[in-house]
C-alpha positions as CSV (number, residue, x, y, z in Angstrom):
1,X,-45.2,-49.9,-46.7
2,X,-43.0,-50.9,-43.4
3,X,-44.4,-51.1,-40.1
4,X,-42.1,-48.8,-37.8
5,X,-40.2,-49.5,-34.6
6,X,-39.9,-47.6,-31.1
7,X,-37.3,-45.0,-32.7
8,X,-40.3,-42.4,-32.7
9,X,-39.5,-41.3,-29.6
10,X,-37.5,-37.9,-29.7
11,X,-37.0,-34.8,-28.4
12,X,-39.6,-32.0,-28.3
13,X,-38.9,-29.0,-30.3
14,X,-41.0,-25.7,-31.1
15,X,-42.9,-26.6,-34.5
16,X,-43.3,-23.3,-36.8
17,X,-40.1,-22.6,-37.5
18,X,-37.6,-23.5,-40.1
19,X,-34.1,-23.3,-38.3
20,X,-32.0,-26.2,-36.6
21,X,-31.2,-25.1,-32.7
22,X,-28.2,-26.9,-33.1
23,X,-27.0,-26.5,-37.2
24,X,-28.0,-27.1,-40.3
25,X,-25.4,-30.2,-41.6
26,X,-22.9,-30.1,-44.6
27,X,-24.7,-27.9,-47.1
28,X,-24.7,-29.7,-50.6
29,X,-24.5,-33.7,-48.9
30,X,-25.1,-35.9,-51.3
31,X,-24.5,-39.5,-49.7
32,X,-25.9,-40.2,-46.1
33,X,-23.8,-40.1,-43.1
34,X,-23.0,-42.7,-41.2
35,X,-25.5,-41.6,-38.5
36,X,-27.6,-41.0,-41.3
37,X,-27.4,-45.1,-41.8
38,X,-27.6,-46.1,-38.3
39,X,-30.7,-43.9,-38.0
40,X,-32.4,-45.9,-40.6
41,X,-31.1,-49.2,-39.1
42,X,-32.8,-48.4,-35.8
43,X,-36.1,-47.9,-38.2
44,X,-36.1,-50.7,-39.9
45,X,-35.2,-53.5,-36.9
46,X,-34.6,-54.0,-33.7
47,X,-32.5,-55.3,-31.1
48,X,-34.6,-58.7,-31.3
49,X,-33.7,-59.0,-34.6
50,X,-30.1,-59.4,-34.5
51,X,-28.4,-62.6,-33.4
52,X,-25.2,-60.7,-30.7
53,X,-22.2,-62.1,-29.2
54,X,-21.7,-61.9,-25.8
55,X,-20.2,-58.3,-26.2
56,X,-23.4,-56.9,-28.3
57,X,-21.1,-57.5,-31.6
58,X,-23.6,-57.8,-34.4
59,X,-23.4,-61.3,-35.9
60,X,-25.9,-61.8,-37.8
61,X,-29.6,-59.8,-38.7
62,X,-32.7,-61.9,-39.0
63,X,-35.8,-61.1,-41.7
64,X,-38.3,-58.6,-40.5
65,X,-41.6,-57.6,-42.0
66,X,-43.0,-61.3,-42.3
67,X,-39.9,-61.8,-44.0
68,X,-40.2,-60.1,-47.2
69,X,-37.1,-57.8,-45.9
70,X,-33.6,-58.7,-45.2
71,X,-30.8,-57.1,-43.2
72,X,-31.4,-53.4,-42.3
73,X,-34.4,-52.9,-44.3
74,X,-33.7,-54.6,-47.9
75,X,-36.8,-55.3,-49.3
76,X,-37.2,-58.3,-51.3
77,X,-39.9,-57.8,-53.5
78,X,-39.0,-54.3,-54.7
79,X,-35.7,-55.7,-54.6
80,X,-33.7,-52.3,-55.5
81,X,-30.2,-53.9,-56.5
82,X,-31.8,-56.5,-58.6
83,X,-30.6,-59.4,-56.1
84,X,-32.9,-62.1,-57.3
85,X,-33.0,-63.5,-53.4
86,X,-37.0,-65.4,-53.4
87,X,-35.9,-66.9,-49.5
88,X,-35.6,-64.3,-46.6
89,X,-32.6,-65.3,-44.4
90,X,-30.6,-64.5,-41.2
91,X,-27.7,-62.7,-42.8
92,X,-24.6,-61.7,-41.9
93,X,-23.6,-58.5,-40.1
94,X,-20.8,-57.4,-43.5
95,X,-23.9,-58.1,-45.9
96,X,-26.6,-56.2,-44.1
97,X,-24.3,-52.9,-43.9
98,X,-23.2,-53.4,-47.7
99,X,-26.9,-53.8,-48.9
100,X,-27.7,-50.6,-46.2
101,X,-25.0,-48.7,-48.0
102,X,-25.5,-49.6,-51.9
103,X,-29.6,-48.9,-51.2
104,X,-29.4,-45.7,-49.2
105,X,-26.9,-43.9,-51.9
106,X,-28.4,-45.3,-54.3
107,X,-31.8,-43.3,-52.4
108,X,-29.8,-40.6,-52.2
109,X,-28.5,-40.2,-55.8
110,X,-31.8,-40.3,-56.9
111,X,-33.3,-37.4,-54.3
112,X,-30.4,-35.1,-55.1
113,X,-30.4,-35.6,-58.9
114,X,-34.0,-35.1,-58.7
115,X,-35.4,-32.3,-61.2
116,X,-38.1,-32.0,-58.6
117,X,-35.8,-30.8,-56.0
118,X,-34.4,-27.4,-56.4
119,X,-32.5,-26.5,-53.7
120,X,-29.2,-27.7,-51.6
121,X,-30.0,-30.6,-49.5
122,X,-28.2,-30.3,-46.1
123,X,-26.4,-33.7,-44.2
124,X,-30.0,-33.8,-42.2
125,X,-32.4,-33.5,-44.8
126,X,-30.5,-35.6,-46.8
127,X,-30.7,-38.5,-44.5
128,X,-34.4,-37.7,-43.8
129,X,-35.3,-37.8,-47.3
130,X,-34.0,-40.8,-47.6
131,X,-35.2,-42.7,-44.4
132,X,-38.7,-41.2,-45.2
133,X,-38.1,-43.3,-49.0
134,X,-37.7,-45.8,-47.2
135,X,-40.9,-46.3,-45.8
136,X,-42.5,-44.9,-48.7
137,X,-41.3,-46.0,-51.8
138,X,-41.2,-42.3,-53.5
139,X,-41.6,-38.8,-52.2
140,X,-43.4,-38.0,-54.9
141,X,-46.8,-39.8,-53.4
142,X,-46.6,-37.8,-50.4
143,X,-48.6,-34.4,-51.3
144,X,-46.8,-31.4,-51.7
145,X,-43.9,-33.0,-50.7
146,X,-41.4,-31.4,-53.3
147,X,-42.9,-27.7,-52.9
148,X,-42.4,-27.9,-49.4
149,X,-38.8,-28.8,-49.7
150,X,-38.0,-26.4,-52.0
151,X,-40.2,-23.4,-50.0
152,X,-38.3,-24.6,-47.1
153,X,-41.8,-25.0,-45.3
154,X,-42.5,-25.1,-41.9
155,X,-42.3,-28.4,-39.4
156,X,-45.6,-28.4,-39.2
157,X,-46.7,-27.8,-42.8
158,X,-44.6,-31.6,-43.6
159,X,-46.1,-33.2,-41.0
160,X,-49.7,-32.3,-41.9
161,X,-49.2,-33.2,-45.3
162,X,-47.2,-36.5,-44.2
163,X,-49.7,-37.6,-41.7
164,X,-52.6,-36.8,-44.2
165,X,-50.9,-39.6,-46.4
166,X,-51.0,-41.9,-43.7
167,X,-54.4,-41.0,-42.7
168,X,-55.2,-42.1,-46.5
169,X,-53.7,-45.3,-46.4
170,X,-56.1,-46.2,-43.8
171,X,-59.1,-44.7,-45.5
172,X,-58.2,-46.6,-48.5
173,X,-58.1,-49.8,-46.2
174,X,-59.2,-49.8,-42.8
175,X,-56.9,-52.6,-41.9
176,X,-53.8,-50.1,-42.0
177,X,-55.1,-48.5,-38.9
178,X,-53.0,-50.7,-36.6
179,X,-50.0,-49.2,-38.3
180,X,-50.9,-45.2,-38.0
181,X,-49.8,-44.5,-35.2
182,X,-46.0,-46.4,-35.7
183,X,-46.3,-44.6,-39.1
184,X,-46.8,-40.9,-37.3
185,X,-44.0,-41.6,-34.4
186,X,-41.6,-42.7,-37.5
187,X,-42.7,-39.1,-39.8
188,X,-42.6,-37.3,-36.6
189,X,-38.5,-38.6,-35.7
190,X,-37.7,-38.0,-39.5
191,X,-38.9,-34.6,-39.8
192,X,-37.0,-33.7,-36.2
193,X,-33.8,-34.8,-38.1
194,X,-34.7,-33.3,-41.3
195,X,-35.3,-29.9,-39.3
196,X,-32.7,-30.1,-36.2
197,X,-30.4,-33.1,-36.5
198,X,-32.2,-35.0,-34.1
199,X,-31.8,-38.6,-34.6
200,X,-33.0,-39.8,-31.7
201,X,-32.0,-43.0,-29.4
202,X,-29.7,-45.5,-31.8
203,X,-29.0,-48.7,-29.7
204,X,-27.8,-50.0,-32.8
205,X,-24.7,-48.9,-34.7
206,X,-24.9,-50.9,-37.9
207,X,-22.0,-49.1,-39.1
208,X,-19.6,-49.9,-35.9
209,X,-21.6,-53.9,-36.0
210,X,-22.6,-53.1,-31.9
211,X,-25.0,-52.7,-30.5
212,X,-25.8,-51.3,-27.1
């Protein structure tokens, strides 16, 4: 389970409704987008994490998460491409984007191919889905997860059932209560991408190498 960073900080929409103000993405996506990957890059570090150049160019990105993750989020004890690395390290800028890529379609081949989910994924809940896997593991530990994609339920019908998995976490052990609140701000900016393309304030573009 990651921690979160400031990203949770988004605009304000009205909750009980299903339709996106400003579009509803690519109907049928099946890889994320490139803001789809910055988005989870500006989840998973920040801006102290990098090593810049004197331009902002991304040189290097430094382990996170008492180094147990590498590069944009790669997590080195689930260790999804089967890596083998045992010693977190500053890597490069090339390397943290390839990882970034390979792990998020590889997220994303699994949440469209999934039995469980029955309908057309759009560009935004595509990149949502998989953002939110991120800091999960699997959607399927989340209650009701899958019948509310597939009911296209309401904003505020995910979130309860989100934040009632968080609020678990720290009733199964107390000591996760310093991370609810990064842990609501993070469902909170997912579910206002998965519902109106909202990704939010990106300083970094992982996918340019910058960042702002």
């Amino acid at each position: 389970m990651k921690q979160t960073s400031d990203i949770g900080k988004t605009t304000s929409f009205p909750h009980g409704t299903n339709y996106a103000p400003k579009g509803t993405g690519n109907t049928g996506a099946t890889t994320v987008s490139d803001e789809g990957l910055n988005y989870i890059a500006n989840l998973e570090v920040a801006k102290k994490d990098l090593v810049l150049d004197s331009q902002g160019n991304i040189l290097e990105v430094k382990p996170t998460v008492n180094n147990t993750t590498i590069g944009y989020g790669y997590d080195l004890p689930q260790d999804p491409l089967n890596l083998g690395i045992k010693t977190a390290t500053n890597i490069s800028q090339d390397t943290a984007l390839n990882l970034l890529k390979r792990v998020s379609n590889r997220m994303a081949d699994i949440i469209t191919n999934s039995p469980d989910i029955t309908i057309e994924l759009d560009q935004y809940q595509l990149d949502s889905l998989v953002a939110l896997r991120y800091n999960v593991g699997s959607l399927g530990v989340i209650p009701n997860i899958f019948d509310n994609i597939n009911n296209k339920a309401t904003y505020d019908t995910f979130k309860n059932d989100i934040f009632g998995f968080y609020e678990n976490l720290v009733e199964i052990n107390p000591d996760n209560a310093i991370y609810l609140d990064g842990w609501k701000n993070r469902a909170t900016s997912m579910l206002n991408v998965y519902f109106y393309g909202d990704y939010g304030s990106m300083p970094i573009d992982a996918v340019k190498g910058v960042c702002k």
